[in-house]
Residue frames relative to the residue before (quaternion, step in Angstrom):
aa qw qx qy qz dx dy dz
X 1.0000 0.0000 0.0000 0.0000 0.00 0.00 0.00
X 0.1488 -0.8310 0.4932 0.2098 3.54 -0.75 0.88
X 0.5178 -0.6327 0.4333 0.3792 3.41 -1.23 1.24
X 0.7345 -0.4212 0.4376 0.3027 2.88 -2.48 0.46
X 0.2420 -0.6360 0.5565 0.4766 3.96 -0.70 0.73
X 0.6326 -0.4752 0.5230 0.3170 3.42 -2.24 0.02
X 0.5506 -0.5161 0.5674 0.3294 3.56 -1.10 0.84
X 0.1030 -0.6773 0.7274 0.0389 3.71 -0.98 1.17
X 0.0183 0.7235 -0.6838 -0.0923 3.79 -1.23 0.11
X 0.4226 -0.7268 0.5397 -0.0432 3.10 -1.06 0.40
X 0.2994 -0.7598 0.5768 -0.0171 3.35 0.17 1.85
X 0.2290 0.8060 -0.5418 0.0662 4.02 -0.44 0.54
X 0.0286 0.7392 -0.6064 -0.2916 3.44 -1.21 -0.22
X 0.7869 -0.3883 0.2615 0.4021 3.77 -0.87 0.03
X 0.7268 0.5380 -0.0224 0.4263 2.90 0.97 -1.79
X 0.7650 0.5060 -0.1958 0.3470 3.30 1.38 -0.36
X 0.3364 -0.7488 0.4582 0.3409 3.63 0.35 1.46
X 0.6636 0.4242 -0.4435 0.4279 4.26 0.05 -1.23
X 0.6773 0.3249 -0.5104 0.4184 3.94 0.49 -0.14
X 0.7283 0.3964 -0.4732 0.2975 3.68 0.38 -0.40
X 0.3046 0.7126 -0.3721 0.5109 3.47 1.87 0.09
X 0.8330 0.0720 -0.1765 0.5194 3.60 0.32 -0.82
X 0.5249 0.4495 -0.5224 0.4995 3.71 0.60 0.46
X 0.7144 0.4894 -0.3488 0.3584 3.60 0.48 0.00
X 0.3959 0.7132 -0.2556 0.5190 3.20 2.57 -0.71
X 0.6434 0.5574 -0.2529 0.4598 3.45 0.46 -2.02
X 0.8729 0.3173 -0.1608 0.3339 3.62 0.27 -1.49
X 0.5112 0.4855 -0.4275 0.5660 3.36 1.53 0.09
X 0.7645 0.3908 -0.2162 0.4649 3.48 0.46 -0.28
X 0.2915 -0.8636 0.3614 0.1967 3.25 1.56 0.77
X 0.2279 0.6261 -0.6070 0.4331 3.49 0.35 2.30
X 0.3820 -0.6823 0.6231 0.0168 2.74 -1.21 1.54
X 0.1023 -0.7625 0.6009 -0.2170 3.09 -0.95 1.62
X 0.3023 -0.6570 0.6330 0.2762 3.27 -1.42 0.28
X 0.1875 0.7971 -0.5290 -0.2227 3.44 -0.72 -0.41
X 0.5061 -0.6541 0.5423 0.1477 3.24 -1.78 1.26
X 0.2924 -0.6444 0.6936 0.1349 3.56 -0.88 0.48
X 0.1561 -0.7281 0.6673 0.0169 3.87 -0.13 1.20
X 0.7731 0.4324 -0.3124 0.3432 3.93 0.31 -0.60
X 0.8106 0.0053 -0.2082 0.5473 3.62 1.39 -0.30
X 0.4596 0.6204 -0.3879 0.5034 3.49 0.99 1.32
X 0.0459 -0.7446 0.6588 0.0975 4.11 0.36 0.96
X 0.6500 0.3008 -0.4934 0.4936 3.95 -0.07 0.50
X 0.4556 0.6166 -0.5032 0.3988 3.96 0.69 -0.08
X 0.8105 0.4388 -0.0751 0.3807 2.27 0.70 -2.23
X 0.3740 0.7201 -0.3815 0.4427 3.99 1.26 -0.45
X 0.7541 0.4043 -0.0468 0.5154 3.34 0.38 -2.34
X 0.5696 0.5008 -0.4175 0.5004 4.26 0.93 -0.16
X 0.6281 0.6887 -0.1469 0.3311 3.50 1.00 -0.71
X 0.6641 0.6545 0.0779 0.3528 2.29 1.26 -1.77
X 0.6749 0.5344 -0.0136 0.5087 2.67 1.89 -1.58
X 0.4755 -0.6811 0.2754 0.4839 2.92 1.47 -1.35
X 0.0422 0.9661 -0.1944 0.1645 2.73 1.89 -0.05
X 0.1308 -0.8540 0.5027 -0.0286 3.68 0.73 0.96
X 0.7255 -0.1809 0.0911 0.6578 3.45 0.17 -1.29
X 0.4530 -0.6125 0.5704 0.3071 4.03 -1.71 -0.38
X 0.5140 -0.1902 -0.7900 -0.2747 1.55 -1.93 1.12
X 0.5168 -0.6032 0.5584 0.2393 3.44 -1.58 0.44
X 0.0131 -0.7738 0.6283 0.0793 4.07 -0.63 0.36
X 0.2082 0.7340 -0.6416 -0.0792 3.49 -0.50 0.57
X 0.3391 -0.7148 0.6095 0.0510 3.06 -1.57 1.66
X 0.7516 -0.2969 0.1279 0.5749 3.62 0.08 0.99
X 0.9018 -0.0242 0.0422 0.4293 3.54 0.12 -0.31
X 0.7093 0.4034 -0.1807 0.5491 3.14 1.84 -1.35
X 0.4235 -0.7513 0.5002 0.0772 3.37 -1.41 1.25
X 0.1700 -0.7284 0.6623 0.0444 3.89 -0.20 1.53
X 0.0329 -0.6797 0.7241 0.1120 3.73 -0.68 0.44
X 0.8761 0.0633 -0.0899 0.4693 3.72 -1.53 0.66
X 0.5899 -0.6546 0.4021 0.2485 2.99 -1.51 0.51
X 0.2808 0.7948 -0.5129 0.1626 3.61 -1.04 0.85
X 0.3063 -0.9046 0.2197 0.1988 3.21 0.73 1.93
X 0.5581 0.6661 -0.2254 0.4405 3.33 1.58 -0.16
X 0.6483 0.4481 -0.2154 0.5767 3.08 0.82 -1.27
X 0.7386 0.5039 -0.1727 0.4132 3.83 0.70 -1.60
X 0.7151 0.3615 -0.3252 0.5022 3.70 1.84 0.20
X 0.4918 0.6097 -0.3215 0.5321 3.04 1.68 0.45
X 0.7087 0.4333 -0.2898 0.4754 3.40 1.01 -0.95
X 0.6505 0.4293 -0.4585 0.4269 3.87 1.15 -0.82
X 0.5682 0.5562 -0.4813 0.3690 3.81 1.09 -0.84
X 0.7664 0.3401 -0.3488 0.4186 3.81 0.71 -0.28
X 0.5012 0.5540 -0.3929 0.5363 3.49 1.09 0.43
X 0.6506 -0.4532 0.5107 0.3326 3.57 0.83 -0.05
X 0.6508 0.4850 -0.4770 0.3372 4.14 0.61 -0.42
X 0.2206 -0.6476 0.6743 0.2781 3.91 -0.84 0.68
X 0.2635 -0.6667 0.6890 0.1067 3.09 -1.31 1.16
């Protein structure tokens, strides 16, 4: 039986080119994602915080935190989260 994938979201702001870099990753690689808008969203931006969130973009893979983009590293970290690429 295969397990349930983890809820990913997506910490983002317009202005930032490495998030549309990895929102364009996620969706070429058909991953469902949420994504937060931290620059015109004060509950995004609350729940980025929360996280720890330093700079965007932020990925959280159920539990595990991917900061910035780095298609290697960021297919290594969903393969250990459980995401079938």
């Amino acid at each position: 039986m295969k397990s349930r994938a983890p809820r990913i979201t997506l910490y983002s702001s317009p202005a930032c080119h490495h998030c549309r870099q990895l929102k364009q990753w996620l969706q070429q690689h058909q991953i469902r994602f949420q994504e937060m808008d931290v620059q015109r969203n004060a509950r995004a931006f609350k729940e980025f915080q929360r996280q720890g969130g330093r700079a965007v973009p932020l990925l959280m893979v159920g539990g595990r935190k991917i900061q910035g983009f780095d298609p290697k590293r960021l297919a290594a970290q969903l393969r250990k989260a459980g995401v079938d690429l």
